[in-house]
N, C-alpha and C positions, 0 to 999 in steps of 0.2 A: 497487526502491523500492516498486511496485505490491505485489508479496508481501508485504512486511514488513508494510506497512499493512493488508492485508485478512486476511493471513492468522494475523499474528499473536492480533488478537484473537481470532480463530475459534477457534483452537488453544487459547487461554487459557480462553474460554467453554467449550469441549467438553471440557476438561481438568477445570476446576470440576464441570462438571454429569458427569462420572461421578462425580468424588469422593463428590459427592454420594449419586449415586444407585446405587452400587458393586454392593451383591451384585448386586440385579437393574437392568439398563441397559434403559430403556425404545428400543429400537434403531431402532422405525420412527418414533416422535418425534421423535427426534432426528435423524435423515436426514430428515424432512420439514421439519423448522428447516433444518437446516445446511447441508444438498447448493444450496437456493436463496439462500440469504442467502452461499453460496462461489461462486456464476456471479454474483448481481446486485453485490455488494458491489461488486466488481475495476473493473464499470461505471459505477457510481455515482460512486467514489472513486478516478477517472481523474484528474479536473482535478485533485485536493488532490495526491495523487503527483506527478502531471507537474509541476506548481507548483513543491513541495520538489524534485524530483531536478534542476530549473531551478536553485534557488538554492543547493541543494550545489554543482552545477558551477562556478556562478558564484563562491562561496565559494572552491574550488580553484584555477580559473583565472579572474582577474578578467579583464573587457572590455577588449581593446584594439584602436585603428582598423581592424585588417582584418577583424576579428568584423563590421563594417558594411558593408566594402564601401570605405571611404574610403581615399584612396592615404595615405603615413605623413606628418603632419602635422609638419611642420618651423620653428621658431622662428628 
């Protein structure tokens, strides 16, 4: 899930910015943006991933009492 979100954009920015700048690719600019903004991003953008890949699981498998630790709650 950490990929998708960091990486994705990066891939989409670095993808624009040749289009853009095509014949000639300015290449130490662009490794000077993008080699740090692809280690710090991943750091940054830990808790927002762990968050989401939290509530997909939870989404897939909802809660139920041994997820807590509680013995099975009988009526």
């Amino acid at each position: 899930m950490a990929a998708i979100i960091v990486m994705g954009p990066l891939v989409l920015a670095l993808g624009v910015t040749l289009v853009i700048t095509w014949p000639e690719v300015p290449v130490v600019p662009l490794l000077s943006v993008f080699l740090p903004l692809g280690l710090i991003l991943p750091i940054v953008l830990y808790p927002v991933s762990y968050t989401m890949r939290q509530a997909v699981d939870l989404r897939l498998r909802p809660a139920s009492p041994p997820d807590f630790g509680a013995p099975d709650a009988r009526d």
